[in-house]
C-alpha positions in Angstrom: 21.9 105.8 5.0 24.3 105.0 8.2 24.2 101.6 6.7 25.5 102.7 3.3 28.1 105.0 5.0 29.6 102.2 6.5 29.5 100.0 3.9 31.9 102.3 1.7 34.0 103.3 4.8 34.8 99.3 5.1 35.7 99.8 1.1 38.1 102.6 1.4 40.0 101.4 5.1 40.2 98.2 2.8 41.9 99.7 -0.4 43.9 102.2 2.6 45.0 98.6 4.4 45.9 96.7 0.9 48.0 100.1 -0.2 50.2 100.4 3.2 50.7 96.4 2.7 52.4 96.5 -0.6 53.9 99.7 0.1 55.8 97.9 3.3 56.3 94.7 1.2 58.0 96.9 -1.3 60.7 98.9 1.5 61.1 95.1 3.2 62.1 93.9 -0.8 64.5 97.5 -1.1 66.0 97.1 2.4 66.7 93.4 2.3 68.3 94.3 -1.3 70.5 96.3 0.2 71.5 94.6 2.9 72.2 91.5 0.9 74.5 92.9 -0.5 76.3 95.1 2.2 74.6 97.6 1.9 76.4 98.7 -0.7 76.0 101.9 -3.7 73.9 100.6 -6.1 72.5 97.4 -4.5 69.0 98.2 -5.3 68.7 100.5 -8.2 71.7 98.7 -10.3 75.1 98.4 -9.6 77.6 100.3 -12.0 80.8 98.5 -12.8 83.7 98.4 -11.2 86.8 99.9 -13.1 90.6 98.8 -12.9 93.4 101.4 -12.9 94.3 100.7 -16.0 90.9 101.2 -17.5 91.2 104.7 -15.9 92.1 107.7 -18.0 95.7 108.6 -17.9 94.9 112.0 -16.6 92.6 110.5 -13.6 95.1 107.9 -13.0 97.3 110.6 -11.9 94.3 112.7 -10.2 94.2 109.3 -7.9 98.2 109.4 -7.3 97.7 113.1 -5.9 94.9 112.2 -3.5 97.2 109.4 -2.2 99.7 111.4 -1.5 98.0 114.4 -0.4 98.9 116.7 -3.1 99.5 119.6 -4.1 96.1 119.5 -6.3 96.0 121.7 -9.1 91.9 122.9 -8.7 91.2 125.2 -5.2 87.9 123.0 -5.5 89.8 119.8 -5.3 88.8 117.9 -1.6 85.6 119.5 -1.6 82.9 117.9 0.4 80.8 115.5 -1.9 77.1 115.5 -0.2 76.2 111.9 -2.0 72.4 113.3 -1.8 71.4 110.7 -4.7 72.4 107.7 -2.8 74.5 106.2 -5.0 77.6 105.7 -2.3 77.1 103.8 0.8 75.8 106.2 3.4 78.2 107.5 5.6 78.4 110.5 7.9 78.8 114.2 6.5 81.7 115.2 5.5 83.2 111.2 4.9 83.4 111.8 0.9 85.3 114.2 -0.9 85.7 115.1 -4.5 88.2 115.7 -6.8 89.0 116.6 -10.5 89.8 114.8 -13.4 91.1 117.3 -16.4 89.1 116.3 -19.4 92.1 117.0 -22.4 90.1 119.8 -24.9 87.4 120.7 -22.8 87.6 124.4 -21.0 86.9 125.1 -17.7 86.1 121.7 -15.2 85.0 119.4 -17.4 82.4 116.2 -15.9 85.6 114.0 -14.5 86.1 113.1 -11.2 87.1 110.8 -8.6 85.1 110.6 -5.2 87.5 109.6 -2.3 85.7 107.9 1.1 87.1 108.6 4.7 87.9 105.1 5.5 87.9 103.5 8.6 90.8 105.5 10.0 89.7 109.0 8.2 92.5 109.4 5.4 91.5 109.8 2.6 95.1 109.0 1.0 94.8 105.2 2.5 91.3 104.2 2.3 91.1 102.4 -0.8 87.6 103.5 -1.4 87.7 105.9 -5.2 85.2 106.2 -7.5 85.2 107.5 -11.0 82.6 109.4 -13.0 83.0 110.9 -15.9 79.4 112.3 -16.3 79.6 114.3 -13.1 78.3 112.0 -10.8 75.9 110.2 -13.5 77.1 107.0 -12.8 79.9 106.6 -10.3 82.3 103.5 -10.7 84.0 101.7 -7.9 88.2 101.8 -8.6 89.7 98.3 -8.3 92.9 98.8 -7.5 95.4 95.8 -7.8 96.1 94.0 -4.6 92.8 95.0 -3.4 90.4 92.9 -5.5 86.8 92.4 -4.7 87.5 94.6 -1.6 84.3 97.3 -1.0 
């Protein structure tokens, strides 16, 4: 009987020791992902595209103007703290992203357009050169190229 009871305690520490392997293999695959490629939003779930100015609506185009130069904004919930809880923007520290509206042209009320604005290294928001744009409410968030800053992340 103690002989049996060993037996399947040998089975189960082996399918426990086989299950924390792969599960390690598989957070060494996610964080290398990540880190291959800076670190950055969408390195390991799929990266969404990255969207020029002049892809960008007219209406966010001039949503993006008024965050660089620091308004007036035309929503009170316009530079609200953006929480990023899904992961989908490199993480930061609290309070580094802020959000922003787009008007959607038809739609009453807030409509799902908006532009994400990071801190940046020197914590203005009007100079950082990091916006994203979703139009699905934070859906899918896509990186704004602007001109003159190509490839830059």
């Amino acid at each position: 009987m103690l002989k049996n009871f060993f037996s399947r305690s040998r089975a189960v520490f082996s399918i426990g020791a086989v299950a924390v392997i792969v599960t390690i293999a598989i957070a060494a695959v996610i964080l290398f992902l990540g880190h291959e490629n800076g670190g950055s939003w969408g390195s390991v779930w799929g990266s969404a595209e990255e969207v020029t100015l002049e892809e960008l609506p007219p209406e966010a185009r001039k949503t993006l103007a008024l965050i660089k130069s620091g308004g007036p904004f035309p929503y009170r919930q316009d530079g609200v703290r953006y929480r990023n809880s899904s992961k989908k923007l490199p993480i930061k520290r609290r309070g580094y992203y802020r959000s922003f509206i787009v008007p959607t042209p038809g739609v009453k009320g807030l409509g799902k357009r908006r532009i994400v604005a990071g801190a940046g290294k020197e914590d203005d928001y009007r100079k950082s050169g990091e916006y994203w744009y979703t139009s699905d409410e934070y859906g899918v968030l896509h990186r704004i190229r602007e001109e003159g800053r190509k490839g830059a992340r």
